[in-house]
C-alpha positions in Angstrom: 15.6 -9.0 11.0 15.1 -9.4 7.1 14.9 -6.3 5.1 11.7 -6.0 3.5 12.4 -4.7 -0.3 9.8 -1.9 -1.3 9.5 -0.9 -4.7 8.5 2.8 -5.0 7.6 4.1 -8.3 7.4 8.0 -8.6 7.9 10.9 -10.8 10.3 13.9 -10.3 7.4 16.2 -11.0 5.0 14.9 -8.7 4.7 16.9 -5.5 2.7 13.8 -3.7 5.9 11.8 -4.2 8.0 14.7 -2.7 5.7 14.2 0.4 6.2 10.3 0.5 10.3 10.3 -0.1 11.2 12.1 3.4 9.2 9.8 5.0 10.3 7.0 3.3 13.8 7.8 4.2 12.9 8.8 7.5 12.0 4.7 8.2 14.5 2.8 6.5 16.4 2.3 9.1 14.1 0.9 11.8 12.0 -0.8 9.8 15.3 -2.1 7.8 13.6 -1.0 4.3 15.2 -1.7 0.7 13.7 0.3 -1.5 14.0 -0.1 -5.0 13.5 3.1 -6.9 11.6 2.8 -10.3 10.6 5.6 -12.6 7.0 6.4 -13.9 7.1 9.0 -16.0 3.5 10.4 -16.2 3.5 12.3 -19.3 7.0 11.7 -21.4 6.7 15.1 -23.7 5.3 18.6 -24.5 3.1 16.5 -26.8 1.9 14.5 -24.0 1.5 17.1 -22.0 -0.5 18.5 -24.2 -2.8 15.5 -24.7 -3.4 15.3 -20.8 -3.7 18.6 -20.0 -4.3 21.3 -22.8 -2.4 24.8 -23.3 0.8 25.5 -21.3 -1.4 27.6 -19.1 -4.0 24.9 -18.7 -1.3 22.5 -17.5 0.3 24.7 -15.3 -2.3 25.9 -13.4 -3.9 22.5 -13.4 -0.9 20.9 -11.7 -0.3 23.6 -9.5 -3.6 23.2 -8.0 -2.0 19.8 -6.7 0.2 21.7 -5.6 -2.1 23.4 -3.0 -3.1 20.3 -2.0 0.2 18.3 -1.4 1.8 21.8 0.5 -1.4 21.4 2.7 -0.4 17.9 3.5 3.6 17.9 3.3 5.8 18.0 6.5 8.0 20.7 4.7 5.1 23.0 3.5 8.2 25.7 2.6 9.9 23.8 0.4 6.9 23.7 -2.1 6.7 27.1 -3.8 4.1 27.4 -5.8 4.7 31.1 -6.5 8.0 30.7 -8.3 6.4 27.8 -10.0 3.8 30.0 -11.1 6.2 33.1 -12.9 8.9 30.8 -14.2 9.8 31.0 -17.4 8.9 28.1 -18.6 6.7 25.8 -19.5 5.6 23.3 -16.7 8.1 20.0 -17.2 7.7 16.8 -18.4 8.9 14.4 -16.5 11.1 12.1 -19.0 14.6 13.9 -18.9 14.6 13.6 -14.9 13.6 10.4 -15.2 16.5 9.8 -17.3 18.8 11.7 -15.0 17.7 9.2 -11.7 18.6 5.7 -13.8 22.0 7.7 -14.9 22.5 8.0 -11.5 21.6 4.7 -10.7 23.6 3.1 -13.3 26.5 4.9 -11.6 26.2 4.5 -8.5 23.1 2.0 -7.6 20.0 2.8 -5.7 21.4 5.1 -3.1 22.2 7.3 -5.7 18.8 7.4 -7.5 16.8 8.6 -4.3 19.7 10.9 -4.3 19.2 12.4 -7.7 15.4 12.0 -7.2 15.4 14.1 -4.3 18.0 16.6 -5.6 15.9 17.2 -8.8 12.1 16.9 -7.1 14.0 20.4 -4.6 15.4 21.9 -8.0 11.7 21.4 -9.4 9.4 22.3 -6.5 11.4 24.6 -4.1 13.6 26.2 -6.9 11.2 26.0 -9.8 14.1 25.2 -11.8 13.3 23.1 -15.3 14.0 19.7 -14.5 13.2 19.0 -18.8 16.3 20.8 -19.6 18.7 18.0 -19.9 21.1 21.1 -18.0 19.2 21.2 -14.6 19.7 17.4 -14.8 23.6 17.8 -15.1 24.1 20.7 -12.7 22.2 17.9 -9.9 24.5 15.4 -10.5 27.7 17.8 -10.4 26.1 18.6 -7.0 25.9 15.4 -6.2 29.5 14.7 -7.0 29.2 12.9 -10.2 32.2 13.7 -13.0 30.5 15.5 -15.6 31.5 13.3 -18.6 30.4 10.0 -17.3 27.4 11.2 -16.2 26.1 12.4 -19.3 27.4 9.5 -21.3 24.9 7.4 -19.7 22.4 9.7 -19.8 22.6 9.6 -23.6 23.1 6.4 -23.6 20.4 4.4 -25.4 20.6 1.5 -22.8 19.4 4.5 -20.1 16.3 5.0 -21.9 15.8 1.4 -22.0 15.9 1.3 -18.6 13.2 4.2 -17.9 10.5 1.8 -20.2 11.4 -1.5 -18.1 10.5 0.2 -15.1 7.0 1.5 -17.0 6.7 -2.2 -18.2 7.4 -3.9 -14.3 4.4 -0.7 -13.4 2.3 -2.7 -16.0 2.9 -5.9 -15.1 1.9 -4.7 -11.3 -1.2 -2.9 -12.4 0.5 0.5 -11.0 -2.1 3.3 -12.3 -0.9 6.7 -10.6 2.3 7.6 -8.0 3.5 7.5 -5.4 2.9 3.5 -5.0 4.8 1.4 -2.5 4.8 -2.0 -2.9 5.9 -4.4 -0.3 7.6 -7.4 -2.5 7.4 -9.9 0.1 3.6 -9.7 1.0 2.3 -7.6 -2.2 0.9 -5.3 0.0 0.3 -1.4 -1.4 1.5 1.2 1.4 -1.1 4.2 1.5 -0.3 7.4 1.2 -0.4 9.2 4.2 1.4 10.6 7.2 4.6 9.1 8.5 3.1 7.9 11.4 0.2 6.3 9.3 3.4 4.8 6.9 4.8 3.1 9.8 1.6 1.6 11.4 1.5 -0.4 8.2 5.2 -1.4 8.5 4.7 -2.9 11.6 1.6 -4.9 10.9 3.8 -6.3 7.4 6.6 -6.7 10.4 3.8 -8.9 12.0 3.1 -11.1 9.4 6.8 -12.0 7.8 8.5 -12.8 11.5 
């Protein structure tokens, strides 16, 4: 059986794609998935932040009302704290530096190790309301992940990183990819939806269906 090659385009701080990841990796193997992991950062800076969503407050109580939602629907309701989220002390995150911190990781160590870092910084952000903008939560992940400190942040400064982060937002152009998580099935074009892992599946198989 042929792998079928998925490109997923999320965000660190989106809690829908937290949802979709576990499940995700919870069908690779049967359905023999690749899944290519590109960035979409949804707002890139405080100033963009501020553009989408007003005051510091506005944003952060804003977002955490998706928050609600996605724990409602998530398979790991406890790992979304909303609470901590609320007090930190911090303004709610951008989501450029992580995404900076996943194609590090990739450059490093390929695709494996971006849905590593992904899912290492979306827990720092949503279960330890830690602040994935500060370039140091993105280094303290890939330490934990067994990265050497040095090379790791090299690439993340590196210019060629950054680079990276906007091919990915131009491929999401080029696809017509408006809001995360998206799935798309390269061999078909199909769009996974959203929705329970059962639900994720059912479409794998009919894709299944039509490529064998």
């Amino acid at each position: 059986m042929a792998p079928l090659t998925i490109d997923f385009f999320h965000d660190v701080v989106c809690c829908w794609c937290f949802n979709i990841s576990s499940r995700m990796r919870s069908l690779v193997e049967e359905f023999r998935l690749d899944i290519r992991h590109r960035t979409f950062v949804l707002q890139d800076s405080p100033a963009e932040m501020a553009a989408r969503w007003g005051t510091p407050e506005q944003a952060r109580e804003a977002i955490l009302g998706h928050w609600a939602a996605c724990r409602q629907a998530s398979d790991r309701p406890e790992r979304v704290d909303i609470e901590a989220m609320r007090t930190a002390p911090f303004d709610y995150p951008h989501g450029m530096t992580a995404a900076l911190g996943c194609k590090a990781a990739e450059r490093l160590g390929g695709q494996a190790a971006h849905w590593d870092m992904f899912d290492r910084l979306q827990k720092a952000h949503l279960t330890e309301a830690r602040n994935v903008a500060d370039p140091a939560t993105v280094l303290d992940a890939a330490c934990e992940l067994g990265f050497e400190a040095a090379a790791f942040a090299d690439l993340f400064d590196d210019p060629a990183t950054a680079r990276a982060v906007q091919a990915d937002r131009r491929h999401a152009s080029a696809h017509q990819v408006r809001s995360i998580p998206t799935l798309i099935i390269r061999e078909t074009g199909t769009r996974l939806v959203n929705g329970p892992r059962d639900a994720l599946a059912a479409q794998l198989r009919a894709v299944r269906r039509l490529v064998t």
